[in-house]
N, C-alpha and C positions, 0 to 999 in steps of 0.2 A: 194775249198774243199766242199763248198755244193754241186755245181752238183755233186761230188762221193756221198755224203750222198743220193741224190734223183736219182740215178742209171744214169745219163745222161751223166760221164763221169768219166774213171777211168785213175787213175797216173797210168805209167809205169810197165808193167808186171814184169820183170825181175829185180834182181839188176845190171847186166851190162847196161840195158838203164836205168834206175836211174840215176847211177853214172852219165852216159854221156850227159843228161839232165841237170842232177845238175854244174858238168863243164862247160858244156855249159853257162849256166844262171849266173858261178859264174865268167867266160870270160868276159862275156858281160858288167856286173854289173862292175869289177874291170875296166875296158879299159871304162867305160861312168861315171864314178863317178869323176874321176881327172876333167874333162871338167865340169861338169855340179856344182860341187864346186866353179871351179874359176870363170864362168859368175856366180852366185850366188853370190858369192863377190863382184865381181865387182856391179855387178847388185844392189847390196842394197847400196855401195859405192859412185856409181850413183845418188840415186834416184828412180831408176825404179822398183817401187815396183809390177806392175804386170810382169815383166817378173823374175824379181827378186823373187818373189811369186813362178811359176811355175815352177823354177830350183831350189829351196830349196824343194818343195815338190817333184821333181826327184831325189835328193841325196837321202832322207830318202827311196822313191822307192828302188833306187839302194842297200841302206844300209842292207833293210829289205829283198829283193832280196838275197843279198849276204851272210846273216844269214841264210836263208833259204837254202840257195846250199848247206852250209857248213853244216849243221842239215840233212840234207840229203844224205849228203857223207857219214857222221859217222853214218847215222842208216841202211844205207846198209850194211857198212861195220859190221857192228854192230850185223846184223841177218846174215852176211854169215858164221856167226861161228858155233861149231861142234852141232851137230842132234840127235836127238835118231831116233828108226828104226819107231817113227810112222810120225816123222816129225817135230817136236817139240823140240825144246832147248834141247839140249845135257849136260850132265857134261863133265868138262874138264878134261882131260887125268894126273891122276897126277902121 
């Protein structure tokens, strides 16, 4: 988020690739969190505390990853709703 603040890189133009980003990233996070739980389990079950170390700090990754997909789904969804004619939030049709 800071490279957007200092102009050197901007999140997704559109909300279609938004979303598709955001699934993407919420894919990825759900399919690498079950694995990286159970060696963490194990892993402090073990003993092993630096490998043990580095797959609990991958869960929390994963966790904070996959808040984030999902905070990004609904705030797309969220501005694709209705407009006034200058572009700007709409009232809703009652």
């Amino acid at each position: 988020m800071a490279l957007y603040h200092y102009g050197l890189s901007r999140p997704p133009g559109n909300p279609r690739r938004r979303r598709a980003y955001a699934v993407g990233v919420l894919l990825l996070c759900v399919l690498l969190a079950p694995f990286a739980v159970r060696g963490a389990v194990e892993g402090w079950a073990a003993g092993e505390v630096p490998g043990a170390a580095v797959l609990t700090l991958l869960v929390v990754l994963c966790l904070v990853g996959a808040v984030g997909a999902v905070w990004a789904l609904v705030d797309s969804f969220r501005r694709a709703g209705p407009r006034d004619d200058d572009g700007g939030p709409g009232q809703p049709s009652r």
